[in-house]
N, C-alpha and C positions, 0 to 999 in steps of 0.2 A: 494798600496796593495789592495784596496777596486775596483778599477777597475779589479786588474787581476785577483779577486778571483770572481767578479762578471761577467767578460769573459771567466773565463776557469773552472771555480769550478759551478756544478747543483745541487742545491741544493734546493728542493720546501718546506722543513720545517722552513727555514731563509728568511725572505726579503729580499734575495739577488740580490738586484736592485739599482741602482744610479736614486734619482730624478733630471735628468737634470736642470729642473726650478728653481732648488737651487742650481747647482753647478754652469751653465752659465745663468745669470739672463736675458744676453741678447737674448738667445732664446726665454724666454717667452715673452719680449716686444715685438719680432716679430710676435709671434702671436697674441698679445691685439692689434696690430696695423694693422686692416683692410685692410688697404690703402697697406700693403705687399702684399698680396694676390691678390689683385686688380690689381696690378703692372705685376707681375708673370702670371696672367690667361690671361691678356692684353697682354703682351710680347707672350705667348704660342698662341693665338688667330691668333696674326697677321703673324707670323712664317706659322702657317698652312694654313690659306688663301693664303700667298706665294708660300707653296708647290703645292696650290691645280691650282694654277691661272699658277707655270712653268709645273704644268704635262699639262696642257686643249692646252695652248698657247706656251708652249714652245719647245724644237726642241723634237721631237720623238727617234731620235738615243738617245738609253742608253751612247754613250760615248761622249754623249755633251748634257748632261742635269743630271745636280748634284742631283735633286729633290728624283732618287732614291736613292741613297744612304746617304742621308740625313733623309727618310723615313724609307727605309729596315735595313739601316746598323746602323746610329746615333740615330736615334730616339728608334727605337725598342731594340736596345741592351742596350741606358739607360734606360728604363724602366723594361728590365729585372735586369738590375744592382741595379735599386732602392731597388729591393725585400730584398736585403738580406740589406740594411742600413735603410732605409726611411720605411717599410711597405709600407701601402698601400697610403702614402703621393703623389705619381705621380697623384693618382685622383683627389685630391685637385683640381690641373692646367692642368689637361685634357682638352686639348680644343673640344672635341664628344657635352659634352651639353652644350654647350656658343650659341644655337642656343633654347635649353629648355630654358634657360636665358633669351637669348632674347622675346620671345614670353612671359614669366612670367611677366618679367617687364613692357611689353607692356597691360597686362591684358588678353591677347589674349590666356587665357589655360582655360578649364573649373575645375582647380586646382579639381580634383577629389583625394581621395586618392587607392592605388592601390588595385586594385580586387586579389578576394581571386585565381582567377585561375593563376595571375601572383604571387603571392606570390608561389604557389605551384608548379605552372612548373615550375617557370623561371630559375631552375637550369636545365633544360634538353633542353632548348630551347639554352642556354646560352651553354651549354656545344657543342650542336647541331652547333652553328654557329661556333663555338671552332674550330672543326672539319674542318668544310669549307674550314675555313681561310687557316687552314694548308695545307688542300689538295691542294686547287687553289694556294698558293705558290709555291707547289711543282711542280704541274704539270699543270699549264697554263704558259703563259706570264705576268701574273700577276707584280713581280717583277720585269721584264726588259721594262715594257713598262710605260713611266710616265704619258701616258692619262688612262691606266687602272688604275692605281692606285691611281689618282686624283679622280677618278670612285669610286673606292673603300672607299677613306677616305670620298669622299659627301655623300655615302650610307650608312655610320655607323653615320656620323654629321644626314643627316636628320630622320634616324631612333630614333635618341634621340631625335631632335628636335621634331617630333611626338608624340612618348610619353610624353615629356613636356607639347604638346598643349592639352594632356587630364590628366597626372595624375602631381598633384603638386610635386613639388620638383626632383627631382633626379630620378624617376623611373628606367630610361634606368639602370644609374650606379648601382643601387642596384639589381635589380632581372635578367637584359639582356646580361649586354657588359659584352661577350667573354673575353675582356683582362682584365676587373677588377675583373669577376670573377676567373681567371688565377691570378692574381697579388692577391686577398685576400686570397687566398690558401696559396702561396709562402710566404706572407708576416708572416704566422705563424712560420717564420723560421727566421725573421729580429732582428736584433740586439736591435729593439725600440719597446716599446708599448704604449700607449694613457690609461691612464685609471685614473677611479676617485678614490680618500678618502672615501671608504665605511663607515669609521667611522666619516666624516662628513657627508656623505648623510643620514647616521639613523638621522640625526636631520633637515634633509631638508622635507617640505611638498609642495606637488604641483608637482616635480618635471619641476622647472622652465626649464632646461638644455633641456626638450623637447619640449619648446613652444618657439613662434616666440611673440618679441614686435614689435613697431611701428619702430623701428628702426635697430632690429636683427633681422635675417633670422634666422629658426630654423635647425636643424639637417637634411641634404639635402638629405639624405639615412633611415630619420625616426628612430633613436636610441636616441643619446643623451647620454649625460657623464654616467650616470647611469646603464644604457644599453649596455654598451660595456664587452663584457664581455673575447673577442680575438678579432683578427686582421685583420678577413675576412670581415668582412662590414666598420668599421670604416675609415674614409679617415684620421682625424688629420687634418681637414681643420680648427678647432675652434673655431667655431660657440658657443658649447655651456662650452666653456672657459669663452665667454662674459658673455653666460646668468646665469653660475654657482654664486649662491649669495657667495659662502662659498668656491671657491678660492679651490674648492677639486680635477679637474683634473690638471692632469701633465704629462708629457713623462716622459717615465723612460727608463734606459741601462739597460739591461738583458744577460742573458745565449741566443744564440740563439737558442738553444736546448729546452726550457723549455715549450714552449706553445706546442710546437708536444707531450711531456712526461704528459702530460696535458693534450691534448684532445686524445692522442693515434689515432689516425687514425678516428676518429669518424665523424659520417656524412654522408650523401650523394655528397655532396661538393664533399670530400677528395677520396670515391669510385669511383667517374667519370672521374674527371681531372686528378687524377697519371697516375693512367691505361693508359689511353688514348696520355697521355701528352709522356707518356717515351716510348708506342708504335711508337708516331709519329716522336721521336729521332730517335729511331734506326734504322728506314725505310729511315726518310734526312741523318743520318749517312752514311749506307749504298748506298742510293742515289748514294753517292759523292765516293763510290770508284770504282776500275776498275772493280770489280768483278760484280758489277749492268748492265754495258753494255752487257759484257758475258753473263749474264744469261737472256737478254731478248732478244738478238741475238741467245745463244741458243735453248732457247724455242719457237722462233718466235710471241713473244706478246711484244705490244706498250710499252714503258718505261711508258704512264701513266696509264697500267694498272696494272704494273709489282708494281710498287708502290702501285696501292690504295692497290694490294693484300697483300703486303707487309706491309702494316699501317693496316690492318685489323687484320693482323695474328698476329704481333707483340700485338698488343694490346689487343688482344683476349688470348695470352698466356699470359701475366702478370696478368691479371684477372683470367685466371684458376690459374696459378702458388701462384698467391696470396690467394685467397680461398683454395688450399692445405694447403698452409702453414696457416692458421688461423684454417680450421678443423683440425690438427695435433694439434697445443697450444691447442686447446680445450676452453682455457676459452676468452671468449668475451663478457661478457657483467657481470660489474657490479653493484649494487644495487643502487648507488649512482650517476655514470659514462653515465651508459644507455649500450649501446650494442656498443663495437672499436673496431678495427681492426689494431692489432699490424704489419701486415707484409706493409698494407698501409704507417702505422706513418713512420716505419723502410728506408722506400725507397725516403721517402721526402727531402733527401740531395740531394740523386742521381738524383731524377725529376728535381727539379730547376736550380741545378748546373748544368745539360745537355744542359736546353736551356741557361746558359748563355757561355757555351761552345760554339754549334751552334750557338749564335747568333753574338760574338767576335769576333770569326772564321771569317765570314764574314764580319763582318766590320773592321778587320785588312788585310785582302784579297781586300779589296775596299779601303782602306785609302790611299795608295799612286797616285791612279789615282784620289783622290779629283779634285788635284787643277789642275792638266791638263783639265781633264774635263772643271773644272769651266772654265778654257780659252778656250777654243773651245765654249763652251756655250755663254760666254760674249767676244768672240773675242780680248782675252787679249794674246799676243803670248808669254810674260816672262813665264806665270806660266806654259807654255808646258814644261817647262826646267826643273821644279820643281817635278815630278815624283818620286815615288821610288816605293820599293818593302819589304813588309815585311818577313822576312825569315822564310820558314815552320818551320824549325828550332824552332824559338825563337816560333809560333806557335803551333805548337807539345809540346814544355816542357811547357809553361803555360798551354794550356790546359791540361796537364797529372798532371800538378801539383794543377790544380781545382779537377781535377775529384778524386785524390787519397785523397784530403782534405773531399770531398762530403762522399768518400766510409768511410774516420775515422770518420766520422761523424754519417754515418747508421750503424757501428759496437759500437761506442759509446752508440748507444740507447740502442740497443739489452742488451750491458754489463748493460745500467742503468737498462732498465728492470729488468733484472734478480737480479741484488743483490742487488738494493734498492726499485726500485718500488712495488716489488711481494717480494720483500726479502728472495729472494731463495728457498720463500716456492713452487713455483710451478717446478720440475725440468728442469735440464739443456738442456736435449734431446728435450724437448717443443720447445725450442728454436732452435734447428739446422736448422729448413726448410727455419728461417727465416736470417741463415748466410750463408743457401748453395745460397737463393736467392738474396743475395745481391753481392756474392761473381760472381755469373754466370754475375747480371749486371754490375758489376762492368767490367770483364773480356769484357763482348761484347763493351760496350762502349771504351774501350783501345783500345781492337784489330780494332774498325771503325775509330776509330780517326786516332789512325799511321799510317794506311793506306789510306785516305782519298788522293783523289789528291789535 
């Protein structure tokens, strides 16, 4: 009873959370016990030096070299999967800075802590490379070619490793990479949170949880159990589980709803990444149906320009659309809260849920020609036999059956808004801009997906 009421009942005046570290004790050993995670970042290390050494050296043809889909399809679509179970736990065993790692442990960093202009951009720089990524997906070879994208995963490994060699700990991960700043977003919608005993911490002095002993690393993103206050920086690597004297953080099960109803849209973070995030759906959406050929055979412009204009526009209307529907609420900003943005919070199923849409998509589109692949690659002629095909069918109704879950999910906020959160006192009409726009996205995302070849 206490699970389903604490999965399907939101309720922010009750503790309505399960502390896992009491219910399964074996989680928490696994995290007192170092020597897991050591295991886990080692396994992830050597995995991606594999990737990187069959993209450089191994066969070029996409249909005999597993590397990409193992990369595009396996890797990327569990890491968008993690979002909604694990938070931002995939950072933890990211292997990007195992190369800050290395040069730390070597001494070889001038362990600076991070400038004030990285703390202040690093949200636009981060969002900037966001971008990129997305475009050069879409419209380079990026994707089909596995020396490009052996390319691509050394240039984000040695972009961290860089910042390791000048600022201690963790920098890349916290104020730069693209994907963790995507995934600390996402993760305000996971089913788990990381957080300490406020009522033991009033009796802690010093705050131990953010310092490093001769034998603990400290908080690799610069928070600490104390510190954590949502789900966007925190990894749940551990770290200061060890150094807590007073036994006060824990994971706990939650509403996945609760932390969006919480911070309502609030931030810079949350302005940047939706917009931009569910522009760059419906553009790959789109991408992939027939109607995209036509219209740039029509019009006589390159398919990659047809796109960028397409990721521009799209993204550029979800930002106007969303700023209507926040000047209509009227109220955004309260005394306690600071200045949110309800039509952002509202949309945050649809964003996530999208690219895990997109990204399954694909990697059930690639999963039957794994293991043929793998045999053309490693000359193995059984597993050519072994092929199949997954049926758009089966394709189409999960994805429709994600995506109409996402939309019960942004009409669910809206309902809490209104009758608990604001408690009816602001009226119902306030609210329509933010049902008509969910209801539009909701609709374009359907109608891109059926159609999809």
């Amino acid at each position: 009873m206490k699970l389903l009421k604490t999965l399907f009942q939101l309720d922010l005046e009750i503790d309505n959370r399960i502390n896992l570290f009491l219910v399964y004790p074996k989680i928490k050993s696994f995290f007192y016990n170092r020597k897991n995670f050591a295991y886990i970042r080692t396994f992830g290390d050597v995995v991606f030096l594999l990737l990187i050494i069959m993209g450089l050296f191994g066969p070029q043809d996409p249909q005999r070299n597993v590397m990409l889909f193992l990369s595009w399809g396996v890797w990327w679509t569990s890491v968008v999967l993690t979002w909604f179970f694990l938070g931002r736990m995939w950072c933890a065993f990211c292997p990007f800075p195992g190369l800050a790692r290395f040069f730390q442990n070597l001494r070889l960093s001038l362990l600076k802590n991070p400038s004030p202009f990285l703390k202040n951009y690093g949200i636009h720089l981060a969002t900037t490379l966001f971008l990129i990524i997305i475009w050069l997906e879409s419209t380079t070879q990026l994707p089909h070619s596995p020396r490009f994208t052996a390319f691509f995963l050394i240039s984000i490994w040695a972009l961290a490793g860089l910042l390791g060699m000048i600022y201690k700990d963790y920098a890349w991960c916290r104020y730069l990479c693209p994907l963790g700043r995507m995934t600390g977003v996402a993760a305000t919608m996971s089913l788990i949170e990381f957080r300490a005993d406020y009522t033991l911490c009033r009796h802690c002095h010093g705050t131990p949880c953010k310092k490093e002993t001769p034998t603990i690393k400290p908080c690799p993103v610069y928070l600490g159990a104390v510190s954590v206050q949502n789900n966007l920086n925190c990894f749940i690597c551990g770290h200061c589980l060890i150094l807590c004297p007073n036994d006060s953080p824990s994971i706990y099960l939650r509403h996945p709803l609760k932390e969006i109803v919480l911070n309502k849209g609030k931030g810079i973070t949350y302005s940047y990444i939706i917009p931009f995030l569910i522009g760059s759906q419906l553009a790959r959406f789109f991408y992939e149906t027939p109607y995209f050929k036509s219209w740039y055979m029509a019009i006589n412009f390159s398919p990659d320009l047809l796109f960028t204009i397409l990721f521009i526009w799209f993204s550029m209307a979800i930002i106007v659309l969303s700023k209507l529907a926040g000047s209509y609420f009227k109220y955004f900003e309260d005394p306690i809260l600071g200045k949110f943005n309800l039509s952002i919070a509202v949309l945050i199923p649809l964003a996530f849920t999208g690219e895990l849409i997109y990204r399954s998509t694909h990697f059930f589109k690639g999963l039957g020609e794994f293991l043929p692949t793998l045999g053309r690659q490693f000359n193995v002629p059984m597993l050519l036999e072994l092929g199949f095909e997954v049926s758009k069918t089966f394709i189409d109704t999960l994805n429709i059956t994600l995506l109409f879950l996402a939309f019960a999910g942004s009409v669910y906020l809206i309902y809490y808004f209104y009758y608990r959160d604001f408690e009816r006192e602001i009226p119902f009409s306030r609210f329509i801009p933010f049902i008509s726009l969910t209801i539009v996205l909701y609709l374009s995302y359907f109608s891109l997906i059926i159609t999809s070849t």
